[in-house]
C-alpha positions, 0 to 999 in steps of 0.5 A: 533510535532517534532517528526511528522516533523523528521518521515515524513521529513525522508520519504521524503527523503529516495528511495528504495535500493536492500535490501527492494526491496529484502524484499518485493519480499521475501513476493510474494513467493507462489504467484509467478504463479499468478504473471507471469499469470498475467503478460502474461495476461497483455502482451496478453491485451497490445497486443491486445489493440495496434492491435484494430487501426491497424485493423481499419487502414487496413479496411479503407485503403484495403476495405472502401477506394478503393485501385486501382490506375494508375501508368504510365511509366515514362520516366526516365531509373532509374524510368522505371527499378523501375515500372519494378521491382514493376511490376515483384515484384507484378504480381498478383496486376497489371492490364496492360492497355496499353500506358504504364500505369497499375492499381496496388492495393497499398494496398497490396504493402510494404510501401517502394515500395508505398512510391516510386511511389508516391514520384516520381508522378507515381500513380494518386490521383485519386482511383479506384474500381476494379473488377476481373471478374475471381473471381465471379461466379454464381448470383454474376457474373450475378448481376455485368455484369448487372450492369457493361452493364448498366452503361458502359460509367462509367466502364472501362475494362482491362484484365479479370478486370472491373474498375471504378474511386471512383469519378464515384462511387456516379452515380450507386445506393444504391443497385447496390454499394452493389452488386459491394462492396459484396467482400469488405463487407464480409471482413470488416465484417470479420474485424469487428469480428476481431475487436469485438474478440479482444475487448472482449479478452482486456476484458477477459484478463483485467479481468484476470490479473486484478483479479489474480494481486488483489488475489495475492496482497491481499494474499501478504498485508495478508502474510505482516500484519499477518509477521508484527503483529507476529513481532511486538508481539515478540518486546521487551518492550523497544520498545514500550517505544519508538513507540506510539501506532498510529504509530504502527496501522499505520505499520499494516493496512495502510502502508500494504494497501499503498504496496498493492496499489502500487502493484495493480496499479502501478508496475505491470501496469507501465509495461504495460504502457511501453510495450504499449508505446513502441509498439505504436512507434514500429506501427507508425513508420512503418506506417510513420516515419516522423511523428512518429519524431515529436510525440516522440519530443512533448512526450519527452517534456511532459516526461521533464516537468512531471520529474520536475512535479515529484521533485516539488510533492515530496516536496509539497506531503511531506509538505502536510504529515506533516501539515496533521499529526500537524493538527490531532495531535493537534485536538486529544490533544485539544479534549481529553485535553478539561478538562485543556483548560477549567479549565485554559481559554485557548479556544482562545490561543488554537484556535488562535494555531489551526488558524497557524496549519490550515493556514500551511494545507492550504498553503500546499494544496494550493501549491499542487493544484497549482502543479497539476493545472499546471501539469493537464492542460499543459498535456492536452494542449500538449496531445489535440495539439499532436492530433490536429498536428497529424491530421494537418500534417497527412491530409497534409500526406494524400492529398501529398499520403504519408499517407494512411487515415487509418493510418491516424486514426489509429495514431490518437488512437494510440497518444491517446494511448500514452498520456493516461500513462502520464496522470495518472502520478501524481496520480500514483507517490502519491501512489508510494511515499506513499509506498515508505515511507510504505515500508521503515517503515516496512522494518525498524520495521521487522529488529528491533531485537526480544525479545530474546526467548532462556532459559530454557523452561521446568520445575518447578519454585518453586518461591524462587527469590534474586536480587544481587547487581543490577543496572538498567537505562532506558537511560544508564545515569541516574541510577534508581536502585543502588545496589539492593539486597534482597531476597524472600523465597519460599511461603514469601509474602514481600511487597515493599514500597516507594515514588512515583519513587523510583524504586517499579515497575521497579523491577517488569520489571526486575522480568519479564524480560521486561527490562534487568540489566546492572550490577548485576544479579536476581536469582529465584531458584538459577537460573538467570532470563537471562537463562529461556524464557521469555515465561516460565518465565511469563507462571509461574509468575502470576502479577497484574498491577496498569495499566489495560487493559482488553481484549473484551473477557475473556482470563483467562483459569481457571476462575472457579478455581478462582472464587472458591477462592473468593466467597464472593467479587464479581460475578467474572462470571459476571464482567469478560463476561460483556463489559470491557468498562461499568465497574469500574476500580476497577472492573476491578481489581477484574477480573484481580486478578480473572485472576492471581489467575487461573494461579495458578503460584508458584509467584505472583506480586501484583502492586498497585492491589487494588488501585481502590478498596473500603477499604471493598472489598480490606480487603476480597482481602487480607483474599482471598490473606492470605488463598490462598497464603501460597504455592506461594512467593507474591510480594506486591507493595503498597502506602497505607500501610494498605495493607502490614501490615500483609507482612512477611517482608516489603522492603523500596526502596528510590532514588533506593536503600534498605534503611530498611527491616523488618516487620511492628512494626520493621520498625516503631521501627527504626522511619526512613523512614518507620516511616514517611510514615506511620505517614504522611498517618495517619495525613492524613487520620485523618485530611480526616475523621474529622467532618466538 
């Protein structure tokens, strides 16, 4: 449980620095096009999503809302020379009147030279429907004369213009309004396939990046897992004294899932979502700065309070990691020890321990809901108020003329627009923490030095070995091998006898080069172990473990030749194409020994091979040993001495030192340590076997 709190208390509290940053851009290397396409594309959609309200704004306020209005002469001499300049400035929108007065289209007008005119009360509230005669031809021209003739005490005309105030609007019918709003019409129409073309472009573009952010990432995530997998398989054997094998599968599948979903939907999108940000300002303070002020202080105070939201989730999200990884722990142990619960009736102190690890759960998801209960709701709180001020102060805009109704509505979008990043906030800091401690993981296991892989790797290993005067610890304090030194001649079998941890197998690890000496050196061939590869070292040592493991698949290359030495004590064939979980363990003894006899190696380490194997079977094994073995030195590890009697010479190790070598009768003449092992296995089997 330590461990898990100290792992996930680390993640917590470390960030990203430069040099993971660096390591994980390193991965996008072939993948770099689809990342800049994507990121246009997100570009082009963000574009495009902030010009939709914009279009709405300019077809109510151009065409759905009649633009014309009557702007007076004032008398003011500063006033006069500014109608002056508008009217110099717009020719083409003005419609003189007479008395001083003209009709202007202020829609087409800048929003400066607006704001003036209706600022200083020279345009009336009231609107009005112009129609430029000049312009119609044909039966269009005919269908509004009509029109205009028959309803002249509403109409108006100035110059080649025929107007009519939007109050009057509602006195002509149905049909004679679309005759008189064709022009309009057409171009709303023509705005609305704007509006529809930039839709479905939000759409293929979304798409797009969508899909090429996804290819790219999962190309990445494959990149990653298969660069980690290759690592971890080229660590070396005291690493993995110190991981556990979860911890491990962890790094491999969900910490490469967790980076992967950062950078689907969170990095790249965190861009867009600023882009969008800043361009929803950029329009809306063009459109009306005033308010715009107003909206950036209630988003400012939303990005404070989402700031302390985020502190607050680190240290609950943190907490939650921890009991989440005690209270799966500790179910895993409980169910897998349920034999020793049982056995010693310890169901209620086990239950009452799993109560406090539940309650601690508990409490941190509580604390995490309460978070988020806040958060969510205050965010919506602020995003409804924001829209619901907007609409308030923006209608009193709209009644004073200092806001257009499109704008008006196009802000309403746009605020909607703006509140949208933030609320996904906590979702997406989730997934940026689990990542955060993703990366940090493995960017701390891919810097894990490698097993060294230099030596000699070619050649012929002939099997002769000799330990000189080796010492060996696990930890640098305590020594488990002291002053080591023996020797194996080429085509010797010696077995290798002692108390359980006096050092068999660590020699074994030595041997192979899972571990290396700290004092002393081993020599095979005549040649120290440290300057062969470790590859070409155990490609020409066949082994056996007392701890199996066997792969789904059979993975020996010469199963026929091993099968062909060992006739007579198993269908090898068999045990070694059937499933690796419905057999024996001693079956599976019978397949690995099968295994390390096709490797045909010139030395062979026998550990513990035929522990779990029946005394009938176990003598066929060692016949199969004696005849097979006279041209490769043979290293037998064994607590049942009845296994190393036929040995050409037996080694006992105790407390990490030779203390006898010898054959079997000599050892036994010496009456030391040997003498004793064997007596005691004697006394034992002879009390096991008699007669009840």
């Amino acid at each position: 449980m330590a461990l898990i709190d100290s792992e996930e208390a680390k993640k917590g509290r470390k960030t990203y620095d430069w040099k993971i940053i660096k390591w994980l851009f390193g991965f996008t290397g072939p993948y770099r096009t689809f990342m800049a396409l994507a990121l246009i594309f997100m570009l082009v959609t963000a574009v495009l999503e902030l010009t939709i309200p914009y279009i709405a704004k300019l077809a109510v306020d151009k065409y759905i809302y009649p633009s014309w209005r009557i702007a007076t002469l004032p008398d003011n001499e500063s006033d006069k020379k500014l109608v002056s300049g508008i009217k110099g400035k717009y020719p083409s929108l003005v419609v003189v009147l007479g008395d001083g007065s003209f009709l202007i289209d202020m829609s087409e007008i800048d929003n400066t030279d607006r704001h003036n005119l209706e600022k200083l009360d020279l345009v009336s509230k009231q609107r009005y429907l112009a129609i430029n005669q000049n312009e119609l031809s044909g039966e269009n021209y005919k269908k509004v004369n009509t029109i205009v003739a028959a309803n002249r005490s509403i109409f108006k005309k100035a110059g080649g213009f025929d107007y009519i105030s939007y109050s009057s609007l509602g006195e002509l019918s149905r049909s004679e309004l679309l005759v008189l709003r064709s022009g309009e019409i057409k171009q709303v129409v023509k705005l609305a396939g704007l509006l529809f073309l930039c839709l479905f472009g939000v759409f293929i573009f979304s798409s797009l990046f969508t899909y090429l952010l996804n290819y790219s990432g999962h190309r990445i995530m494959h990149t990653m897992r298969v660069n980690v997998f290759s690592h971890i398989m080229n660590l070396p054997q005291t690493f993995f004294d110190k991981n556990p094998v979860g911890r491990l599968t962890t790094r491999v599948t969900n910490d490469v899932n967790a980076i992967n979903e950062m950078y689907t939907s969170v990095m790249v999108q965190f861009f867009k979502d600023i882009l969008v940000v800043i361009g929803v300002f950029v329009v809306m303070f063009y459109m009306n700065k005033q308010l715009t002020v107003f909206v950036f202080l209630l988003t400012l105070l939303m990005l404070i309070f989402a700031s302390l939201f985020r502190m607050k989730l680190r240290t609950v999200y943190r907490d939650v990691r921890i009991s989440i990884a005690k209270l799966n722990a500790f179910v895993q142990e409980s169910v897998r020890g349920i034999i020793l619960i049982k056995l010693y009736n310890k169901e209620i102190e086990n239950y009452e321990k799993f109560k406090g690890i539940n309650s601690e759960n508990y409490k941190a998801n509580m604390d995490q809901l309460w978070v988020y209960a806040t958060f969510r709701p205050f965010i919506e709180f602020t995003s409804v108020f924001t829209v619901a001020f907007v609409l308030w102060y923006g209608g009193l805009k709209v009644i004073s003329l200092d806001l257009t109704l499109g704008a008006l509505i196009a802000y309403l979008y746009y605020v909607r627009m703006l509140f949208r990043p933030i609320m996904e906030l906590a979702e997406k800091y989730n997934i940026f923490q689990s990542a955060s401690a993703a990366t940090e993981n493995l960017y701390e296991l891919a810097n894990t030095a490698p097993e060294e892989s230099l030596g000699i790797n070619n050649g012929e290993i002939k099997g002769k070995l000799e330990f000189k005067n080796v010492w060996f610890s696990y930890d640098d304090k305590e020594w488990v091998l002291k002053d080591v030194s023996f020797k194996l001649d080429q085509g010797e079998t010696v077995a290798l006898v002692g108390l359980t941890g006096s050092g068999k197998t660590t020699i074994v690890n030595l041997i192979l080069r899972f571990y290396e000496t700290q004092k002393g050196e081993i020599l095979l061939d005549g040649v120290n172990i440290k300057n062969y590869s470790p590859d070409f070292l155990r490609d020409n040592i066949s082994a056996v473990f007392q701890d199996l493991f066997l792969f789904e698949k059979n993975v020996s290359e010469g199963g026929e030749t091993s099968i062909n030495h060992m006739p007579s004590i198993k269908n090898i064939v068999q045990l070694s194409n059937s499933n690796r979980n419905s057999i024996s363990s001693g079956e599976k003894q019978l397949v690995s020994i099968s295994q390390a006899f096709s490797k045909k190696a010139k030395f062979m380490i026998l550990d513990e091979a035929t522990s779990n194997i029946d005394a009938n079977i176990e003598k066929r094994v060692q016949e199969t040993i004696k005849n097979t073995g006279r041209d490769t030195t043979t290293l037998i590890i064994a607590h049942r001495l009845s296994n190393v009697r036929e040995a050409d010479r037996i080694l006992v190790i105790h407390k990490g030192e030779i203390s006898e070598s010898g054959t079997h009768f000599t050892l036994l003449a010496k009456k030391g340590i040997y003498f004793n092992l064997y007596n005691l296995q004697n006394e034992i089997l002879r009390f096991s076997t008699l007669p009840s």
